[in-house]
C-alpha positions in Angstrom: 0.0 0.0 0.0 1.1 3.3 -0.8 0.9 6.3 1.4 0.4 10.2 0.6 2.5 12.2 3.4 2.4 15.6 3.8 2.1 18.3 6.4 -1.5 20.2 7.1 -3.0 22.6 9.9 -6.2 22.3 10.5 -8.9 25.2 9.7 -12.0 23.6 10.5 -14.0 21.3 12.2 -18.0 21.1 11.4 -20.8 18.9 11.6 -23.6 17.4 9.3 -26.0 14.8 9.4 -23.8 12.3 8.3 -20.7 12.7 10.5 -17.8 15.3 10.6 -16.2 17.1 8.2 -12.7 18.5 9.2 -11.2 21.0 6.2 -7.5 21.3 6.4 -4.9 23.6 4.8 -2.1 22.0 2.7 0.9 24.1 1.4 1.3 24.2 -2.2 4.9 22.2 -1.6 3.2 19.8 0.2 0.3 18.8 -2.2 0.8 15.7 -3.3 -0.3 15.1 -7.0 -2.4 12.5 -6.7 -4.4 14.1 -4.1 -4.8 16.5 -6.5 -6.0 14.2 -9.1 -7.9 12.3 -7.5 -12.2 12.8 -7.8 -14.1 13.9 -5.1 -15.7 11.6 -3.2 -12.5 9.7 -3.3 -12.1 7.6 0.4 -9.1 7.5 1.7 -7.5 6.0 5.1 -6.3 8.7 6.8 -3.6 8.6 10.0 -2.9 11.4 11.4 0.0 13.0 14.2 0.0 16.0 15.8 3.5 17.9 15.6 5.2 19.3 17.9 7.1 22.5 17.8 10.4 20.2 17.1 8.7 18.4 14.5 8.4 15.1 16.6 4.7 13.8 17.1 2.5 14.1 20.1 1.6 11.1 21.9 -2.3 10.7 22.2 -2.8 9.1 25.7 -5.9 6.9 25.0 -6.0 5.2 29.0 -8.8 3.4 28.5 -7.0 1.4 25.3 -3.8 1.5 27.2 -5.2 0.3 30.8 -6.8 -2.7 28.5 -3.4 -3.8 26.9 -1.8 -3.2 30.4 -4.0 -5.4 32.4 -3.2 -8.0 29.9 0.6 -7.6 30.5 2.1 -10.4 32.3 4.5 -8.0 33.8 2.1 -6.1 34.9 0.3 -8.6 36.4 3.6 -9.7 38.2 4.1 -6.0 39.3 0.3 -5.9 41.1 1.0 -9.1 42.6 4.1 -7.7 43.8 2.6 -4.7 45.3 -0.7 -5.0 45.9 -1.2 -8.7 47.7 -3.2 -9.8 44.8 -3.1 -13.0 41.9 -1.2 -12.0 38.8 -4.2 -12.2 37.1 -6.0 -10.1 34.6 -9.2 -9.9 36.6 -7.1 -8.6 39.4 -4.8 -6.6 37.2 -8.3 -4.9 36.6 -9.6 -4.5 40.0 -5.9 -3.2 41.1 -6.5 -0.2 38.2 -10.3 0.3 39.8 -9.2 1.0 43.5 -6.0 3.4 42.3 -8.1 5.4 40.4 -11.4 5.3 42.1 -13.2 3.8 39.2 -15.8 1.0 38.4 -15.2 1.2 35.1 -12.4 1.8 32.6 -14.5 3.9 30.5 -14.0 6.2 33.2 -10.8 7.0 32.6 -11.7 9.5 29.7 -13.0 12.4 31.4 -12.3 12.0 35.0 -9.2 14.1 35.8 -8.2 12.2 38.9 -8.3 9.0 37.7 -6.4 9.9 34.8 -3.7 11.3 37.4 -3.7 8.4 39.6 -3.4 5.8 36.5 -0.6 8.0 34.9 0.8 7.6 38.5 0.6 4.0 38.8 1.2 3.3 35.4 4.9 5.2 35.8 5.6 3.5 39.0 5.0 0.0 36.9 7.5 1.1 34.1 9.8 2.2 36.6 9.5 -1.2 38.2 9.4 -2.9 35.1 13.0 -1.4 33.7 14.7 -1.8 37.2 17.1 -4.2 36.0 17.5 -3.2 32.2 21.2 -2.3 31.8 20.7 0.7 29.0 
């Protein structure tokens, strides 16, 4: 599969019956051709990375995704069993991530501030833990 890369900014951000439509601004450098060429109407995949001032991408922090994957983690599981008197066990991986943050629910985890501070916490304790005995 071939990609398109370039650099946009974003101008606009609207809404319409059938779902968003975000207008960005491409440089006349940056155009590619086909984009050009292409009909409209065309569908396209589209992935997308904020910049930052150094021209390195953002991270998105997406807990809820990453407190799924972690609970998974056998190392994390180790790490909750280590600390928190608890099976290294999914389940209790879970339950571990509910009384930190004061959740019942990972879904929680997008709009509640705290818990977003106290997984960010825990989390960073975990890596820390984690890369202990890592020699780089």
């Amino acid at each position: 599969m071939n990609a398109l890369q370039f650099e946009a900014l974003k101008v606009a951000l609207k809404q319409d019956a059938t779902g968003y439509v975000l207008t960005v601004k491409i440089h006349p450098d940056e155009i590619p051709e086909e984009l050009l060429r292409d009909f409209v109407g065309a569908r396209y995949m589209v992935a997308m990375a904020r910049l930052n001032d150094d021209e390195t991408a953002t991270p998105v922090k997406n807990r809820v995704k990453q407190a799924g994957i972690v609970c998974r983690d056998k190392h994390f599981q180790e790490y909750v069993q280590t600390f928190y008197a608890v099976e290294a066990t999914e389940a209790d991986a879970t339950r571990v991530i509910y009384e930190v943050c004061g959740i019942s629910s990972r879904t929680e985890l997008n709009g509640n501030k705290t818990a977003q501070s106290a997984f960010d916490s825990l989390y960073q304790e975990f890596i820390k833990w984690r890369d202990k005995d890592v020699p780089f």
